[in-house]
C-alpha positions as CSV (number, residue, x, y, z in Angstrom):
1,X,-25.4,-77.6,44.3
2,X,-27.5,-76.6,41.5
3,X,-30.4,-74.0,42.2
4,X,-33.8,-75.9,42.9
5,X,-35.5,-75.4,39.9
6,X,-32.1,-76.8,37.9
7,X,-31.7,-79.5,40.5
8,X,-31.3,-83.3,38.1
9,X,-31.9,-86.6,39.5
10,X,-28.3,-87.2,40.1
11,X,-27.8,-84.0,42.1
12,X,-31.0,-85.0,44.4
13,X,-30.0,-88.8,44.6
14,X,-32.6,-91.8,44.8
15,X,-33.4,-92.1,48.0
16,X,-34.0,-88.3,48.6
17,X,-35.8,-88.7,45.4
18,X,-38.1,-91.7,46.9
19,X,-38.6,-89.2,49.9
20,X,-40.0,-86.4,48.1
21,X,-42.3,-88.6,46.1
22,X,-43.4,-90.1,49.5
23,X,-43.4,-86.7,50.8
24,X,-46.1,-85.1,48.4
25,X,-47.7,-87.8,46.9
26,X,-48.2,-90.3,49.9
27,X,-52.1,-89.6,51.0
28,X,-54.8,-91.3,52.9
29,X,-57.3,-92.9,50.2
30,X,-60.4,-95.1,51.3
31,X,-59.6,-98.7,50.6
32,X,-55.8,-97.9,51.0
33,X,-54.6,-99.6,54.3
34,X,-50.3,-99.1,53.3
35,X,-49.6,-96.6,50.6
36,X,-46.5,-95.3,49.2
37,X,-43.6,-96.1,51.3
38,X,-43.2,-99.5,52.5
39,X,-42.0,-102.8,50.3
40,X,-45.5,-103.2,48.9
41,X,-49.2,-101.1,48.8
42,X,-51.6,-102.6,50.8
43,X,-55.4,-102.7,49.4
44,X,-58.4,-103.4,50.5
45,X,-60.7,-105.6,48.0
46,X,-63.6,-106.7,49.2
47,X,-65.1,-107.8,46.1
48,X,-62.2,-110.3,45.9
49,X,-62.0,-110.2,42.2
50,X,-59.2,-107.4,41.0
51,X,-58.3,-106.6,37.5
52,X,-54.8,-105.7,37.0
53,X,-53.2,-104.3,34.1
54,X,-49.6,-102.5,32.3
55,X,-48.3,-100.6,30.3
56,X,-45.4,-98.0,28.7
57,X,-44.7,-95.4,27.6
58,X,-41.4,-94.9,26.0
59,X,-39.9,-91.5,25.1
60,X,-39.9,-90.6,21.6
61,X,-42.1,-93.8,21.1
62,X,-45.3,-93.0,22.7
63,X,-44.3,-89.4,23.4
64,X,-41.7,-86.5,22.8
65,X,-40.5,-83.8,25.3
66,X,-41.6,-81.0,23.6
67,X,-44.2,-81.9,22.0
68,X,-46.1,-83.0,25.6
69,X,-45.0,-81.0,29.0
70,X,-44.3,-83.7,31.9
71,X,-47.5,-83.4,33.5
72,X,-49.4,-84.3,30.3
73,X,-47.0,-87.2,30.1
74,X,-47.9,-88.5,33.6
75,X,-52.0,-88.0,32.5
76,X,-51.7,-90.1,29.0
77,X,-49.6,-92.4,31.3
78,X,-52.1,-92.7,33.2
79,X,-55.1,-92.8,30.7
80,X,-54.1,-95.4,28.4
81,X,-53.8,-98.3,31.6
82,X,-56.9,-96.8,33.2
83,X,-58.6,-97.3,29.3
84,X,-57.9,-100.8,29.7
85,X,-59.8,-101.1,32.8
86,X,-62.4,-99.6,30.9
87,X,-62.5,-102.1,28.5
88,X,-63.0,-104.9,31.2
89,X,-66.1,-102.1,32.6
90,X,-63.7,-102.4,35.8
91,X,-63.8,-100.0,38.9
92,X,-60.3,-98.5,38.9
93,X,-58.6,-98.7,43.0
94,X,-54.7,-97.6,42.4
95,X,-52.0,-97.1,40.4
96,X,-48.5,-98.6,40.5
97,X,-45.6,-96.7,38.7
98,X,-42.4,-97.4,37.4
99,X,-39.4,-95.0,36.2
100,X,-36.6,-95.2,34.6
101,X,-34.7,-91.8,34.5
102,X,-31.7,-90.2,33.2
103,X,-29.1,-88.9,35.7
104,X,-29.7,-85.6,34.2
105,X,-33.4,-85.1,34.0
106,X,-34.5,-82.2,36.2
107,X,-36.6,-82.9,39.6
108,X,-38.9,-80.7,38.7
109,X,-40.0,-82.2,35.6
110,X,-40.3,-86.0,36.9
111,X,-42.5,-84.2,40.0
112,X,-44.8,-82.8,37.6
113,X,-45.1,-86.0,35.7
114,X,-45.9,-87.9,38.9
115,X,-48.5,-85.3,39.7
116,X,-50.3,-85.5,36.2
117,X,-50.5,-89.0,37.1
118,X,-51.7,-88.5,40.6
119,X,-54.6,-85.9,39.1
120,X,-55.6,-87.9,36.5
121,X,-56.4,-91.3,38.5
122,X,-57.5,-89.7,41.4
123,X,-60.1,-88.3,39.6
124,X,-61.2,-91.5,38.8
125,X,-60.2,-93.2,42.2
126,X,-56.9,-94.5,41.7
127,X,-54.7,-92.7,43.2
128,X,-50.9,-93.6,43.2
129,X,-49.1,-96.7,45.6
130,X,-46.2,-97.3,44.8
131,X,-43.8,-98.1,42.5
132,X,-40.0,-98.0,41.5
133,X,-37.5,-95.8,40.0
134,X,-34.3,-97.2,37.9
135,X,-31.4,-95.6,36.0
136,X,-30.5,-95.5,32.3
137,X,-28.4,-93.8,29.8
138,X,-32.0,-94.5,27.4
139,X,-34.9,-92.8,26.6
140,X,-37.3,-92.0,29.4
141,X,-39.6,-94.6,30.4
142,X,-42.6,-94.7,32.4
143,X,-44.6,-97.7,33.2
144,X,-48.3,-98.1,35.0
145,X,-49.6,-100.8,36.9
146,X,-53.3,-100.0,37.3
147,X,-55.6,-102.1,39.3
148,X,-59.2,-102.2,39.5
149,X,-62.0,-104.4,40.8
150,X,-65.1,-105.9,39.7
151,X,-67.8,-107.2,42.3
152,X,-70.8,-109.2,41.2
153,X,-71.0,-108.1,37.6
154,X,-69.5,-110.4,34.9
155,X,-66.2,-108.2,33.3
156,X,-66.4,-107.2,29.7
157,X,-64.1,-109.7,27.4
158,X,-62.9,-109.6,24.2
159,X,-63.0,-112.1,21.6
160,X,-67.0,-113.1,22.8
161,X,-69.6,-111.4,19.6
162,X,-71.7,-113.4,18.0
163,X,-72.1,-113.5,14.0
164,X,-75.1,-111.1,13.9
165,X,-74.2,-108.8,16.6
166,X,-73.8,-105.0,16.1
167,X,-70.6,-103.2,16.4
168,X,-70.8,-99.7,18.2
169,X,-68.2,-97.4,19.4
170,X,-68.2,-94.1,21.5
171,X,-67.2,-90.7,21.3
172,X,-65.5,-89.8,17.7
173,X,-62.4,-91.3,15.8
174,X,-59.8,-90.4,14.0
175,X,-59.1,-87.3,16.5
176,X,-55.6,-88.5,18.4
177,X,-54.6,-89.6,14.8
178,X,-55.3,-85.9,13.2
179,X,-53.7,-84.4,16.5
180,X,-50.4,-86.3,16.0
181,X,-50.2,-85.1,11.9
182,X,-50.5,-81.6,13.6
183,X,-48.0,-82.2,16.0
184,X,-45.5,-84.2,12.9
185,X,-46.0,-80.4,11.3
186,X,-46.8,-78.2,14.0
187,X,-44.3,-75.0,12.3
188,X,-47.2,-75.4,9.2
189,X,-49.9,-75.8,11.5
190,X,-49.1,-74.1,15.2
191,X,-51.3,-70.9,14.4
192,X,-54.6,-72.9,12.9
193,X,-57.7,-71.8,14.8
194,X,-58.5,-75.7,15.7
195,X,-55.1,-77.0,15.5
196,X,-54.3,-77.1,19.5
197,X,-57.7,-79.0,20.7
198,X,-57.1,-82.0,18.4
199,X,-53.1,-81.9,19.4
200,X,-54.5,-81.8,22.8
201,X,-56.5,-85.1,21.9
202,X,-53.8,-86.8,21.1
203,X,-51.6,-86.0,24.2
204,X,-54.1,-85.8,27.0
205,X,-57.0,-88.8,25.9
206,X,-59.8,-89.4,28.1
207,X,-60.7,-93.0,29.0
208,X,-64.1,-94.0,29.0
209,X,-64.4,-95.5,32.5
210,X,-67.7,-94.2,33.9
211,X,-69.5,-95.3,30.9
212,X,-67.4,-99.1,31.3
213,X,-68.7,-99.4,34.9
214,X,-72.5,-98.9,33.9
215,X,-72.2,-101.1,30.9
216,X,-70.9,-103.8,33.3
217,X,-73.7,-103.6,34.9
218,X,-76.0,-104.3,32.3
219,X,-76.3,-107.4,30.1
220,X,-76.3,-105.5,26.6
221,X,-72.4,-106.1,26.1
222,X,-70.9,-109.1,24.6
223,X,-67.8,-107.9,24.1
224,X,-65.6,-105.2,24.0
225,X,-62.4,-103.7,24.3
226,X,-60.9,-100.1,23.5
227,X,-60.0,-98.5,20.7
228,X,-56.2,-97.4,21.1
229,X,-54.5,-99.4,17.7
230,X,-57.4,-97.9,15.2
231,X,-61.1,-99.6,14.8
232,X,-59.5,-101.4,11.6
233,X,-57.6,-103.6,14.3
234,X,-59.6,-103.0,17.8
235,X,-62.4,-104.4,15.6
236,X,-61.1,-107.6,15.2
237,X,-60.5,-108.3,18.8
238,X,-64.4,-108.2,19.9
239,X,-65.6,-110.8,17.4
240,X,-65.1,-114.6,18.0
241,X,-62.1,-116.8,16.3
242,X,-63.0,-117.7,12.8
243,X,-65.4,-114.8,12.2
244,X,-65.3,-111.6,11.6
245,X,-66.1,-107.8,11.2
246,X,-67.8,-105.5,8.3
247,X,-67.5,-102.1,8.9
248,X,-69.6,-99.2,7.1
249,X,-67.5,-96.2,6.3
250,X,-70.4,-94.1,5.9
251,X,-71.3,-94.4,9.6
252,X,-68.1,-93.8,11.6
253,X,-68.2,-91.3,13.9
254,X,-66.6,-88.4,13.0
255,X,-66.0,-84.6,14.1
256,X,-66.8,-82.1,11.9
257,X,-64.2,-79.9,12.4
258,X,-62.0,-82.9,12.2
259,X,-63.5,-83.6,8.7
260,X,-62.8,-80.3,7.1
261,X,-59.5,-79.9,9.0
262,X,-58.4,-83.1,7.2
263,X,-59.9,-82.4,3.8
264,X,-57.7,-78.7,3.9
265,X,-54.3,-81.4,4.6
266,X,-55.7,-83.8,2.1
267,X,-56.5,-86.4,4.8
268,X,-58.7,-88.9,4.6
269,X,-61.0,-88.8,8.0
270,X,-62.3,-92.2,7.3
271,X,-58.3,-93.5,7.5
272,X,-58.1,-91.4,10.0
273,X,-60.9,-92.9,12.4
274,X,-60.0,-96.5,11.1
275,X,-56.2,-96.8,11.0
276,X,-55.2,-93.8,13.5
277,X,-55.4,-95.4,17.2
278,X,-54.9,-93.8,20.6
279,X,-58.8,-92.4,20.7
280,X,-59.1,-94.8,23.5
281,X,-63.1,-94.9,23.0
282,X,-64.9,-98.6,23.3
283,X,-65.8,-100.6,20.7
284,X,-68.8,-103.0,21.7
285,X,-70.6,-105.9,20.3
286,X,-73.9,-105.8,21.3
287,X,-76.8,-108.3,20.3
288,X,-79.7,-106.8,18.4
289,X,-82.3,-106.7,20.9
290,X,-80.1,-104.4,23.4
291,X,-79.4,-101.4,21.0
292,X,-82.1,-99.3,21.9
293,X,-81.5,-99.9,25.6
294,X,-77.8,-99.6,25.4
295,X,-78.3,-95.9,23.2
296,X,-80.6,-94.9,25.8
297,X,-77.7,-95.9,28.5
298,X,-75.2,-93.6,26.9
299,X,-77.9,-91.1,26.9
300,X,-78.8,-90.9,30.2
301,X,-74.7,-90.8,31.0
302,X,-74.3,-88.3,28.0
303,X,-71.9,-90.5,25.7
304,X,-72.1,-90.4,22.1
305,X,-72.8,-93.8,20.6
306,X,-72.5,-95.1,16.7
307,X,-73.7,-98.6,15.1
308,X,-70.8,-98.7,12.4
309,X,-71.0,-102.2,11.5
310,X,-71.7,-106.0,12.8
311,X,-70.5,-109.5,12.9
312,X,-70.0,-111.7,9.8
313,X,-69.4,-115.4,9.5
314,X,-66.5,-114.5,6.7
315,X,-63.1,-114.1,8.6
316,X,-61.2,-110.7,8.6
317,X,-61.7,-106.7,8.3
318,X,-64.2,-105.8,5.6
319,X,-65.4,-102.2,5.3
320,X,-68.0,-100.4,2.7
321,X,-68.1,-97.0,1.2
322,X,-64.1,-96.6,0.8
323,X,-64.6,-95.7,-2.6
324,X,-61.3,-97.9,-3.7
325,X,-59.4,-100.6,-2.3
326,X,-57.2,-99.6,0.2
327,X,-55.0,-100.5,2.7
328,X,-56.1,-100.6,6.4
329,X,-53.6,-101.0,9.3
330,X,-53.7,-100.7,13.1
331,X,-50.5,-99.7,15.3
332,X,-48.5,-102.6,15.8
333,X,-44.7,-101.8,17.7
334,X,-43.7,-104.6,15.3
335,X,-45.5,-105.5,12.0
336,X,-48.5,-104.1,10.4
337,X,-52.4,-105.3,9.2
338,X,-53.2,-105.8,5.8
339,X,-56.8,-106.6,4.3
Protein backbone atom coordinates (compact mmCIF):
# COMPACT_ATOMS: atom_id res chain seq x y z
CA UNK A 1 0.00 0.00 0.00
CA UNK A 2 1.09 3.32 -1.07
CA UNK A 3 2.06 5.91 1.90
CA UNK A 4 -1.12 8.16 2.74
CA UNK A 5 -0.16 11.19 1.23
CA UNK A 6 0.55 9.02 -2.29
CA UNK A 7 -2.51 7.04 -1.70
CA UNK A 8 -4.78 7.26 -5.59
CA UNK A 9 -8.41 6.56 -5.81
CA UNK A 10 -7.83 3.08 -6.99
CA UNK A 11 -5.56 2.16 -3.98
CA UNK A 12 -8.48 3.65 -1.49
CA UNK A 13 -11.40 2.05 -3.60
CA UNK A 14 -15.01 3.76 -3.93
CA UNK A 15 -16.66 2.79 -1.24
CA UNK A 16 -13.89 3.64 1.33
CA UNK A 17 -13.66 6.64 -0.74
CA UNK A 18 -17.61 7.45 -0.20
CA UNK A 19 -16.79 6.75 3.60
CA UNK A 20 -14.23 9.36 4.00
CA UNK A 21 -16.24 11.98 2.19
CA UNK A 22 -19.14 11.02 4.60
CA UNK A 23 -16.69 10.89 7.32
CA UNK A 24 -15.37 14.59 7.14
CA UNK A 25 -17.82 16.30 5.24
CA UNK A 26 -21.21 14.80 6.59
CA UNK A 27 -22.40 17.77 9.18
CA UNK A 28 -25.45 18.89 10.85
CA UNK A 29 -26.78 22.11 8.91
CA UNK A 30 -30.18 23.86 9.83
CA UNK A 31 -32.81 23.02 7.27
CA UNK A 32 -30.85 19.68 6.55
CA UNK A 33 -33.07 16.78 7.88
CA UNK A 34 -30.74 13.63 5.83
CA UNK A 35 -27.34 14.80 4.58
CA UNK A 36 -24.64 12.96 3.02
CA UNK A 37 -24.97 9.30 3.25
CA UNK A 38 -28.22 7.92 2.38
CA UNK A 39 -29.80 7.36 -1.40
CA UNK A 40 -30.93 11.02 -1.49
CA UNK A 41 -30.47 14.62 0.81
CA UNK A 42 -33.34 15.42 2.55
CA UNK A 43 -34.30 19.34 2.84
CA UNK A 44 -36.33 21.31 4.51
CA UNK A 45 -38.15 24.13 2.22
CA UNK A 46 -40.60 25.82 3.73
CA UNK A 47 -41.03 28.50 1.29
CA UNK A 48 -41.99 25.73 -1.15
CA UNK A 49 -40.52 27.32 -4.11
CA UNK A 50 -36.70 26.03 -4.78
CA UNK A 51 -34.37 27.06 -7.47
CA UNK A 52 -32.15 24.46 -8.69
CA UNK A 53 -29.33 24.70 -10.95
CA UNK A 54 -25.86 22.77 -12.76
CA UNK A 55 -23.03 22.98 -13.95
CA UNK A 56 -19.17 21.59 -15.02
CA UNK A 57 -16.29 21.95 -14.88
CA UNK A 58 -14.12 19.95 -17.14
CA UNK A 59 -10.32 19.73 -16.76
CA UNK A 60 -8.23 21.53 -19.12
CA UNK A 61 -11.73 23.17 -20.21
CA UNK A 62 -12.67 25.24 -17.43
CA UNK A 63 -9.50 24.60 -15.46
CA UNK A 64 -5.84 23.14 -15.53
CA UNK A 65 -3.98 21.34 -12.62
CA UNK A 66 -1.37 23.54 -12.26
CA UNK A 67 -2.53 26.40 -13.01
CA UNK A 68 -5.39 26.07 -9.97
CA UNK A 69 -4.55 23.75 -6.70
CA UNK A 70 -7.64 21.39 -5.96
CA UNK A 71 -9.08 23.39 -3.31
CA UNK A 72 -9.39 26.38 -5.65
CA UNK A 73 -11.00 24.03 -8.05
CA UNK A 74 -13.64 22.90 -5.63
CA UNK A 75 -14.30 27.06 -4.75
CA UNK A 76 -14.77 28.09 -8.72
CA UNK A 77 -16.82 24.84 -8.76
CA UNK A 78 -18.63 26.00 -6.39
CA UNK A 79 -18.97 29.77 -7.38
CA UNK A 80 -20.00 29.68 -10.79
CA UNK A 81 -23.49 27.37 -9.78
CA UNK A 82 -23.88 29.52 -6.66
CA UNK A 83 -23.59 32.75 -9.39
CA UNK A 84 -26.53 31.42 -11.00
CA UNK A 85 -28.53 31.49 -8.02
CA UNK A 86 -27.51 34.87 -7.88
CA UNK A 87 -28.76 35.79 -10.93
CA UNK A 88 -32.36 34.39 -9.96
CA UNK A 89 -31.62 36.84 -6.31
CA UNK A 90 -32.10 33.16 -4.80
CA UNK A 91 -31.26 32.13 -1.16
CA UNK A 92 -28.66 29.33 -1.68
CA UNK A 93 -29.64 25.85 0.83
CA UNK A 94 -27.14 22.99 -0.51
CA UNK A 95 -24.98 21.70 -2.93
CA UNK A 96 -25.10 18.41 -4.81
CA UNK A 97 -21.71 17.13 -6.33
CA UNK A 98 -20.71 14.90 -8.92
CA UNK A 99 -17.16 13.33 -9.84
CA UNK A 100 -15.73 11.60 -12.24
CA UNK A 101 -12.09 10.61 -11.37
CA UNK A 102 -9.14 8.88 -12.64
CA UNK A 103 -8.00 5.59 -11.06
CA UNK A 104 -4.81 7.46 -10.41
CA UNK A 105 -5.64 10.71 -8.92
CA UNK A 106 -4.36 11.05 -5.38
CA UNK A 107 -6.95 11.08 -2.26
CA UNK A 108 -5.49 13.82 -1.06
CA UNK A 109 -6.12 16.08 -3.91
CA UNK A 110 -9.90 15.13 -4.57
CA UNK A 111 -10.28 15.83 -0.42
CA UNK A 112 -9.08 19.17 -0.84
CA UNK A 113 -11.25 19.86 -3.79
CA UNK A 114 -14.29 18.65 -1.83
CA UNK A 115 -13.28 20.90 0.96
CA UNK A 116 -12.91 24.11 -1.28
CA UNK A 117 -16.30 23.29 -2.20
CA UNK A 118 -17.56 22.74 1.33
CA UNK A 119 -15.83 26.35 2.45
CA UNK A 120 -16.99 28.12 -0.23
CA UNK A 121 -20.92 27.29 0.00
CA UNK A 122 -20.97 27.12 3.57
CA UNK A 123 -20.06 30.43 3.66
CA UNK A 124 -22.88 31.26 1.96
CA UNK A 125 -25.22 28.43 3.43
CA UNK A 126 -24.91 25.68 1.19
CA UNK A 127 -23.17 23.32 2.44
CA UNK A 128 -22.65 19.95 0.67
CA UNK A 129 -25.46 16.78 0.42
CA UNK A 130 -24.67 14.51 -1.64
CA UNK A 131 -23.64 13.52 -4.73
CA UNK A 132 -21.84 10.73 -6.83
CA UNK A 133 -18.43 9.67 -7.89
CA UNK A 134 -17.76 7.78 -11.37
CA UNK A 135 -14.65 6.38 -13.15
CA UNK A 136 -12.96 7.51 -16.39
CA UNK A 137 -9.87 7.13 -18.33
CA UNK A 138 -10.86 11.38 -19.27
CA UNK A 139 -10.17 14.43 -18.02
CA UNK A 140 -11.35 15.25 -14.51
CA UNK A 141 -14.82 16.37 -14.15
CA UNK A 142 -16.70 17.93 -11.49
CA UNK A 143 -20.30 18.73 -11.59
CA UNK A 144 -22.60 21.04 -9.01
CA UNK A 145 -26.07 20.81 -8.37
CA UNK A 146 -26.85 23.88 -6.33
CA UNK A 147 -30.22 24.59 -4.80
CA UNK A 148 -31.66 27.52 -3.44
CA UNK A 149 -35.03 28.90 -2.42
CA UNK A 150 -37.08 31.92 -2.87
CA UNK A 151 -40.03 32.74 -0.46
CA UNK A 152 -42.48 35.59 -1.26
CA UNK A 153 -40.28 37.69 -3.51
CA UNK A 154 -40.82 37.38 -7.27
CA UNK A 155 -37.11 35.59 -8.68
CA UNK A 156 -35.03 37.74 -11.01
CA UNK A 157 -35.55 36.49 -14.83
CA UNK A 158 -33.88 37.02 -17.85
CA UNK A 159 -35.09 38.05 -21.07
CA UNK A 160 -37.89 40.69 -19.15
CA UNK A 161 -36.14 44.76 -19.93
CA UNK A 162 -38.08 47.09 -21.37
CA UNK A 163 -36.91 49.34 -24.49
CA UNK A 164 -35.83 52.33 -22.28
CA UNK A 165 -34.53 50.56 -19.42
CA UNK A 166 -30.99 51.10 -18.04
CA UNK A 167 -28.35 48.49 -18.12
CA UNK A 168 -26.05 48.33 -14.92
CA UNK A 169 -23.60 45.82 -13.78
CA UNK A 170 -21.47 45.29 -10.55
CA UNK A 171 -18.10 45.14 -9.42
CA UNK A 172 -15.46 45.57 -12.45
CA UNK A 173 -14.96 43.57 -15.80
CA UNK A 174 -12.55 42.39 -17.73
CA UNK A 175 -10.54 41.03 -14.51
CA UNK A 176 -10.95 36.94 -14.91
CA UNK A 177 -10.28 37.58 -18.62
CA UNK A 178 -6.75 39.57 -17.89
CA UNK A 179 -6.06 36.81 -15.13
CA UNK A 180 -6.38 34.00 -17.66
CA UNK A 181 -3.80 36.03 -20.40
CA UNK A 182 -1.45 35.95 -17.22
CA UNK A 183 -1.98 32.49 -16.54
CA UNK A 184 -1.69 31.58 -20.86
CA UNK A 185 1.98 33.45 -20.13
CA UNK A 186 2.66 33.09 -16.66
CA UNK A 187 6.88 32.31 -17.29
CA UNK A 188 6.62 36.20 -18.94
CA UNK A 189 4.48 37.37 -16.26
CA UNK A 190 4.84 35.10 -12.82
CA UNK A 191 7.12 37.96 -11.15
CA UNK A 192 4.76 41.18 -12.09
CA UNK A 193 3.86 43.05 -8.88
CA UNK A 194 -0.09 42.74 -9.78
CA UNK A 195 0.14 39.66 -11.87
CA UNK A 196 -1.13 37.08 -9.01
CA UNK A 197 -4.40 39.08 -7.74
CA UNK A 198 -5.90 39.24 -11.21
CA UNK A 199 -4.79 35.28 -11.77
CA UNK A 200 -6.39 34.86 -8.58
CA UNK A 201 -9.65 36.47 -10.14
CA UNK A 202 -9.83 34.32 -12.61
CA UNK A 203 -9.48 30.96 -10.52
CA UNK A 204 -11.23 31.85 -7.26
CA UNK A 205 -14.44 34.41 -8.53
CA UNK A 206 -16.81 35.60 -6.07
CA UNK A 207 -20.48 35.38 -6.76
CA UNK A 208 -22.58 38.18 -6.02
CA UNK A 209 -25.22 36.44 -3.89
CA UNK A 210 -25.81 38.84 -0.90
CA UNK A 211 -26.35 41.67 -3.12
CA UNK A 212 -29.07 39.06 -5.42
CA UNK A 213 -31.02 38.39 -2.23
CA UNK A 214 -31.63 42.16 -1.46
CA UNK A 215 -32.25 43.05 -5.00
CA UNK A 216 -34.98 40.39 -4.87
CA UNK A 217 -36.43 41.97 -2.44
CA UNK A 218 -36.97 45.17 -3.98
CA UNK A 219 -38.90 46.05 -7.18
CA UNK A 220 -36.03 48.01 -9.05
CA UNK A 221 -35.01 44.86 -11.17
CA UNK A 222 -36.45 43.78 -14.37
CA UNK A 223 -34.17 41.60 -15.27
CA UNK A 224 -30.96 40.13 -14.85
CA UNK A 225 -28.69 37.52 -15.08
CA UNK A 226 -24.77 37.14 -14.50
CA UNK A 227 -22.01 38.04 -16.31
CA UNK A 228 -19.82 34.76 -16.84
CA UNK A 229 -19.72 34.62 -21.06
CA UNK A 230 -18.64 38.52 -21.32
CA UNK A 231 -21.25 41.68 -21.06
CA UNK A 232 -21.06 41.55 -25.10
CA UNK A 233 -23.27 38.25 -24.74
CA UNK A 234 -24.71 38.35 -20.89
CA UNK A 235 -26.12 41.67 -22.32
CA UNK A 236 -28.35 40.22 -24.63
CA UNK A 237 -29.90 37.81 -22.38
CA UNK A 238 -31.72 40.69 -20.03
CA UNK A 239 -33.44 42.49 -22.79
CA UNK A 240 -36.72 41.17 -24.39
CA UNK A 241 -36.94 39.07 -27.93
CA UNK A 242 -36.79 41.42 -30.77
CA UNK A 243 -34.94 44.28 -28.92
CA UNK A 244 -31.91 44.93 -27.96
CA UNK A 245 -28.81 46.43 -26.16
CA UNK A 246 -26.39 49.66 -26.64
CA UNK A 247 -23.60 49.67 -24.68
CA UNK A 248 -21.23 52.76 -23.97
CA UNK A 249 -17.58 51.79 -23.87
CA UNK A 250 -16.73 54.86 -22.13
CA UNK A 251 -18.55 53.76 -19.05
CA UNK A 252 -17.60 50.17 -18.30
CA UNK A 253 -16.35 49.46 -15.22
CA UNK A 254 -12.91 49.02 -15.07
CA UNK A 255 -9.86 48.54 -12.61
CA UNK A 256 -7.19 50.72 -12.82
CA UNK A 257 -4.56 48.59 -12.38
CA UNK A 258 -6.21 46.29 -14.78
CA UNK A 259 -6.12 49.22 -17.35
CA UNK A 260 -2.45 49.89 -17.31
CA UNK A 261 -1.65 46.19 -16.75
CA UNK A 262 -3.31 45.68 -20.16
CA UNK A 263 -2.05 48.66 -21.93
CA UNK A 264 1.88 47.31 -20.91
CA UNK A 265 0.54 43.69 -22.93
CA UNK A 266 -1.12 45.66 -25.54
CA UNK A 267 -4.68 44.65 -24.38
CA UNK A 268 -7.47 46.25 -24.92
CA UNK A 269 -9.49 46.59 -21.36
CA UNK A 270 -12.66 47.54 -23.07
CA UNK A 271 -12.33 43.75 -24.96
CA UNK A 272 -11.41 42.73 -22.11
CA UNK A 273 -14.55 43.71 -19.90
CA UNK A 274 -16.82 42.99 -23.00
CA UNK A 275 -15.75 39.78 -24.60
CA UNK A 276 -13.64 38.17 -21.49
CA UNK A 277 -16.45 36.23 -19.33
CA UNK A 278 -16.10 34.42 -15.89
CA UNK A 279 -16.30 37.90 -13.78
CA UNK A 280 -19.54 36.39 -12.61
CA UNK A 281 -20.88 40.12 -11.60
CA UNK A 282 -24.80 40.85 -12.47
CA UNK A 283 -25.93 42.63 -15.19
CA UNK A 284 -29.40 44.34 -14.41
CA UNK A 285 -32.12 46.12 -16.34
CA UNK A 286 -33.57 48.52 -14.27
CA UNK A 287 -36.35 51.11 -15.18
CA UNK A 288 -35.46 54.73 -14.98
CA UNK A 289 -37.20 55.78 -11.93
CA UNK A 290 -35.31 52.99 -9.72
CA UNK A 291 -31.62 54.02 -10.43
CA UNK A 292 -31.13 56.20 -7.66
CA UNK A 293 -32.67 53.83 -5.23
CA UNK A 294 -31.09 50.75 -6.59
CA UNK A 295 -27.27 52.89 -6.34
CA UNK A 296 -28.14 53.73 -3.01
CA UNK A 297 -28.97 49.75 -2.44
CA UNK A 298 -25.47 48.79 -3.44
CA UNK A 299 -24.33 51.45 -1.31
CA UNK A 300 -25.69 50.60 1.81
CA UNK A 301 -24.38 46.80 1.01
CA UNK A 302 -20.98 48.33 -0.32
CA UNK A 303 -21.24 46.97 -4.11
CA UNK A 304 -19.94 48.99 -6.88
CA UNK A 305 -22.54 49.75 -9.45
CA UNK A 306 -22.14 51.21 -13.24
CA UNK A 307 -25.08 52.48 -15.78
CA UNK A 308 -23.05 51.25 -19.04
CA UNK A 309 -25.84 51.40 -21.38
CA UNK A 310 -29.89 50.73 -21.91
CA UNK A 311 -32.44 49.07 -23.95
CA UNK A 312 -33.12 49.89 -27.73
CA UNK A 313 -35.99 48.89 -29.93
CA UNK A 314 -33.09 47.87 -32.78
CA UNK A 315 -32.24 44.18 -32.31
CA UNK A 316 -28.63 43.06 -31.43
CA UNK A 317 -25.28 44.24 -29.49
CA UNK A 318 -24.40 47.87 -30.28
CA UNK A 319 -21.60 49.55 -28.37
CA UNK A 320 -20.08 53.35 -28.67
CA UNK A 321 -16.68 54.73 -28.15
CA UNK A 322 -14.78 51.57 -29.69
CA UNK A 323 -12.96 53.79 -31.76
CA UNK A 324 -13.25 51.10 -34.94
CA UNK A 325 -15.32 48.39 -35.83
CA UNK A 326 -14.58 45.49 -34.13
CA UNK A 327 -15.48 42.15 -33.40
CA UNK A 328 -17.30 41.30 -30.09
CA UNK A 329 -17.71 37.67 -28.93
CA UNK A 330 -18.91 36.01 -25.72
CA UNK A 331 -17.75 32.31 -24.63
CA UNK A 332 -19.67 29.83 -26.38
CA UNK A 333 -18.32 25.84 -25.88
CA UNK A 334 -19.51 25.70 -29.51
CA UNK A 335 -19.66 28.78 -31.89
CA UNK A 336 -19.00 32.34 -31.42
CA UNK A 337 -21.01 36.03 -31.47
CA UNK A 338 -20.54 38.33 -34.18
CA UNK A 339 -21.94 42.03 -34.38
Amino acid sequence: MRKKKNQTVADLGEHALLALIQKKFSKKNVGIDIPIGDDAAVIKMPSRRAVISCDTQVENVHFKIGWSNFFDIGCKAAAVNLSDLAAMGAKPRALLLALTLRPNDLVAEILSLIQGLTSFGAHYGAPLVGGDISKTAGPLVVAVTVIGEIAREKPLRRYQGHVGDKIMVTGTLGDSALGLYLWQHQKRFQNHKYAKHFMNKHTRPTPQVRFAMALARTRYIRSATDISDGLARNALHIVRPGTGAWLDAAKLPLDPTMQTLATKLRLDSRMLALSGGEDYELVLAVPEKYTQKLLALAQKCTVRLTEVGHIIKQPGLHVSHMGTKVRLQGHDHFQKLST
